[in-house]
C-alpha positions as CSV (number, residue, x, y, z in Angstrom):
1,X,82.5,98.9,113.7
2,X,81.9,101.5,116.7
3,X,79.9,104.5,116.6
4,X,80.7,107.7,119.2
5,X,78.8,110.8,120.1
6,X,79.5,113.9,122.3
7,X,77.5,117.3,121.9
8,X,79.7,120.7,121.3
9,X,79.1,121.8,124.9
10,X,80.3,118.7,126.8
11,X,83.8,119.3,124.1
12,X,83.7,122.8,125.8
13,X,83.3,121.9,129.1
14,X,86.4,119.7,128.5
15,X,89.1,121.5,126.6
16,X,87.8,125.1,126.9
17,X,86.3,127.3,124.1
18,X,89.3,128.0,122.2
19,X,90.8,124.7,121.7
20,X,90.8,123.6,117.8
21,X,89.1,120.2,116.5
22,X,93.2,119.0,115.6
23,X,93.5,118.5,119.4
24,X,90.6,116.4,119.7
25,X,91.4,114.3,116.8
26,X,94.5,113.9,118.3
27,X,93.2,112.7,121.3
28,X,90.7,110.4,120.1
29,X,93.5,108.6,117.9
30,X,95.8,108.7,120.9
31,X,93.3,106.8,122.5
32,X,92.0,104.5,120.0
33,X,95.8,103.8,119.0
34,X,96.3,101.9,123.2
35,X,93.5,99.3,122.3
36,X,94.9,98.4,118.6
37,X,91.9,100.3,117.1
38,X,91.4,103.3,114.3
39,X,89.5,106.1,113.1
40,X,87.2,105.1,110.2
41,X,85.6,108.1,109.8
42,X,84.9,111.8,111.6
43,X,81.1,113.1,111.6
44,X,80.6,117.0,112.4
45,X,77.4,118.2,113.0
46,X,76.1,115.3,111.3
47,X,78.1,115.5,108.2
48,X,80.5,112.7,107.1
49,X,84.2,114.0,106.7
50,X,86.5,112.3,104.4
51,X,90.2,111.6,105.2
52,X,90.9,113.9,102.5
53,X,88.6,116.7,104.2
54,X,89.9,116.1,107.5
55,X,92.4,119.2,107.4
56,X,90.2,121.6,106.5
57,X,88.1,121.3,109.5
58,X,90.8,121.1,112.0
59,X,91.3,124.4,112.8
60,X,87.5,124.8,113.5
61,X,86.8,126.3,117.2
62,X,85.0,123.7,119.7
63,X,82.0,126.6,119.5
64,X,81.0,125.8,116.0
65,X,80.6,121.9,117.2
66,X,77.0,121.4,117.6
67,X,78.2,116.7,117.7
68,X,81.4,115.2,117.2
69,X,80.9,111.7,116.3
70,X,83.5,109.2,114.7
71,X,83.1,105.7,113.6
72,X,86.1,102.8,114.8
73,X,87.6,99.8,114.1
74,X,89.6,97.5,115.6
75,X,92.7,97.6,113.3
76,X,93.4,93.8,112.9
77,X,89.3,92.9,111.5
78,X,89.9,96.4,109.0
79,X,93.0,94.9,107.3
80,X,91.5,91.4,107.6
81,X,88.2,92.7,105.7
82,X,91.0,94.5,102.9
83,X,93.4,91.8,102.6
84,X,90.5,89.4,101.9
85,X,89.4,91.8,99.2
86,X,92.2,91.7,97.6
87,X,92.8,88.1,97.6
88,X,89.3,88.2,96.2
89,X,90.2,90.5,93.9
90,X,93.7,89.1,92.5
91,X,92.3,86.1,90.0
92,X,90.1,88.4,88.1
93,X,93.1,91.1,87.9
94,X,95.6,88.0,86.7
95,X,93.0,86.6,83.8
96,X,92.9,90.5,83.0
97,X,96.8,91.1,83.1
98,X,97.5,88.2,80.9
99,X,94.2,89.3,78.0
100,X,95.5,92.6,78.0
101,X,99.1,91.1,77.4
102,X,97.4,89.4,74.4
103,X,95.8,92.2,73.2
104,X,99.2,94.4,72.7
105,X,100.3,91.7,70.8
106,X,97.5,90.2,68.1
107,X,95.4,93.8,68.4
108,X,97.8,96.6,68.8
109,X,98.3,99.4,71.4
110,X,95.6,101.8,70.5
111,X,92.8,99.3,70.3
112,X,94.1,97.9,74.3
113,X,95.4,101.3,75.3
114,X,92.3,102.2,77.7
115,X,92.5,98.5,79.3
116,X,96.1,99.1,79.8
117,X,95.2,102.4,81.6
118,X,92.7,100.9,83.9
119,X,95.1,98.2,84.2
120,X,98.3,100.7,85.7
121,X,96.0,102.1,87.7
122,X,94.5,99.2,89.5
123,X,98.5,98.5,90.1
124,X,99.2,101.9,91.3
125,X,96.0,101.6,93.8
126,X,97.3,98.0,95.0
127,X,101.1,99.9,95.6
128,X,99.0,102.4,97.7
129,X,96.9,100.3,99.6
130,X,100.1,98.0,100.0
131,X,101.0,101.1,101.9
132,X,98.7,101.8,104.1
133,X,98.2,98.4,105.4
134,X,102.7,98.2,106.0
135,X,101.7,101.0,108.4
136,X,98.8,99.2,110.2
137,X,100.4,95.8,110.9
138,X,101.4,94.7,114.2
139,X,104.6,93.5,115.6
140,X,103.6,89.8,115.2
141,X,103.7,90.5,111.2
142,X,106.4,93.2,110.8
143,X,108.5,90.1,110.2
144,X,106.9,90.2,106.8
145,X,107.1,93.5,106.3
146,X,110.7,93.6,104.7
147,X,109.3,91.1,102.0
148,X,105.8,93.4,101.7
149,X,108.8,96.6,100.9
150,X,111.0,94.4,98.8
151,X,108.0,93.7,96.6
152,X,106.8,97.2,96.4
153,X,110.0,98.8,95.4
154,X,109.9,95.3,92.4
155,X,106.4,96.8,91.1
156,X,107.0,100.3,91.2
157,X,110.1,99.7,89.2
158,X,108.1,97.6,86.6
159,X,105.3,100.0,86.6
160,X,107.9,102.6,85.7
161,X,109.2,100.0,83.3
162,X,105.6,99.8,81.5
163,X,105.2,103.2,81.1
164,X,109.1,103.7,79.6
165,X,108.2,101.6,77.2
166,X,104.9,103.0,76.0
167,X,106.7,106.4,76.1
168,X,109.2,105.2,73.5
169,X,106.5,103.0,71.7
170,X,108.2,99.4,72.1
171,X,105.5,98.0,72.8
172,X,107.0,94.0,72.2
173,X,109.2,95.6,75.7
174,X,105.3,96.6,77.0
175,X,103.4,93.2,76.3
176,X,106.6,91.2,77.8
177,X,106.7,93.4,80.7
178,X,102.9,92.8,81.2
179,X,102.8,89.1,80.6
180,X,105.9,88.3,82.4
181,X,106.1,90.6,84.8
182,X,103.6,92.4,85.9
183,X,101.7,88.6,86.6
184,X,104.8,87.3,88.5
185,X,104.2,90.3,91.0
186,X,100.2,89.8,91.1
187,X,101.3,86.0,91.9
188,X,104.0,87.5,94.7
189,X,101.8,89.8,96.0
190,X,98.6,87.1,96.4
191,X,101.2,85.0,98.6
192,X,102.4,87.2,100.3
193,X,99.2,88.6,101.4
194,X,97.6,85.2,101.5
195,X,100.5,84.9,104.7
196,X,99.6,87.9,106.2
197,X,95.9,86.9,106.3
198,X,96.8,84.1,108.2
199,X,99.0,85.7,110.5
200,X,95.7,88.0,111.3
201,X,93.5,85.6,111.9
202,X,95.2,84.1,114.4
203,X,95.9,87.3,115.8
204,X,92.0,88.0,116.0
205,X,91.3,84.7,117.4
206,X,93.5,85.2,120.3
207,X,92.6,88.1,121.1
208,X,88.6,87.3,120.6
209,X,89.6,84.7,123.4
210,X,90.9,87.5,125.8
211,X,88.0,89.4,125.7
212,X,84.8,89.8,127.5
213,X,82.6,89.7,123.9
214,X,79.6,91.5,125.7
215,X,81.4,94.5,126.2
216,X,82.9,97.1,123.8
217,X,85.9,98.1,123.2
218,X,86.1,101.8,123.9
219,X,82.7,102.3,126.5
220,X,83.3,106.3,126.7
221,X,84.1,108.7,124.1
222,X,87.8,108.3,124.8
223,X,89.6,104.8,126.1
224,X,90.9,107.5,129.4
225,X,87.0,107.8,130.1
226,X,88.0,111.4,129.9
227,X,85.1,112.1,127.8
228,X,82.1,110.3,128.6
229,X,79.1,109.9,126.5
């Protein structure tokens, strides 16, 4: 990961006083987006900025910037870093899937029903991050991304599924749904991601190859070398 600084005045100098932060965001993404890299993370006078935070600061004058920093990463090593997670991740959530499953059967709802939550919302944040990663993939993989959709749309519609039947209290519907189904698509989902991976890698060891490895990616504040450090 890349680290990048510029003081408030040199952001003056450049865009004028009453430019807002959105430009330079825009900008710096622009930018970063021409050498297959993204924004991790935004640093304003020194303090960290969540993605969820971003908006609020974007209408903030270039005079109230004492430092602009921001933290990249070449796009292919972040997915490779949360696809291997997940396929790190996946056994553990199977063994779980299938316990649970047991559980509603031999134990009842109300004794499982807090490991069913936690286990809807682990599936809910894999349908999300499933998401974000469809939208960072390259050309080289979008051939796999009308199986990564296909499978979405398959366990969102069992999620909803899950929660119908907890709703109306079947709950024989609710541990077939979570032993059968809900397994079948943490199986899919391993495979498919397990391809991807691959498709990454190889990706990242080309372009390793092409590049000069003592230099940096981006060596100015902005790829243009409109903004210098």
């Amino acid at each position: 990961m890349d680290r990048f600084k510029i003081t408030g005045d040199k952001l003056v100098g450049f865009y004028g006083s009453e430019t807002k932060l959105m430009q330079v965001f825009k900008d710096i993404e622009l930018d970063l987006k021409a050498t297959n890299q993204v924004v991790c993370q935004y640093i304003i006078n020194g303090k960290e900025i969540s993605e969820v935070d971003e908006n609020s600061y974007q209408d903030m004058n270039l005079n109230d910037i004492q430092t602009l920093e921001y933290l990249s990463e070449n796009i292919n090593e972040l997915l490779i870093d949360v696809l291997a997670s997940w396929l790190d991740a996946f056994p553990e959530m199977i063994g779980n899937t299938e316990k649970i499953s047991g559980q509603i059967r031999f134990d009842g709802v109300q004794k499982s029903f807090k490991n069913i939550q936690v286990l809807l919302e682990n599936y809910e944040y894999l349908i999300s991050s499933i998401i974000s990663i469809k939208s960072l993939v390259g050309d080289s993989a979008a051939a796999g991304l009308a199986m990564l959709s296909e499978a979405e749309e398959k366990t969102k519609a069992t999620l909803s599924e899950a929660i119908t039947a907890i709703e109306k209290k079947d709950f024989v519907c609710l541990a077939d749904i979570v032993e059968y189904e809900l397994i079948t698509s943490l199986q899919i989902w391993e495979k498919l991601l397990s391809d991807l991976l691959i498709v990454l890698r190889g990706e990242k060891s080309v372009e390793h190859l092409s590049r000069n490895s003592g230099l940096k990616i981006i060596s100015n504040f902005s790829s243009g070398g409109r903004l210098a450090n």
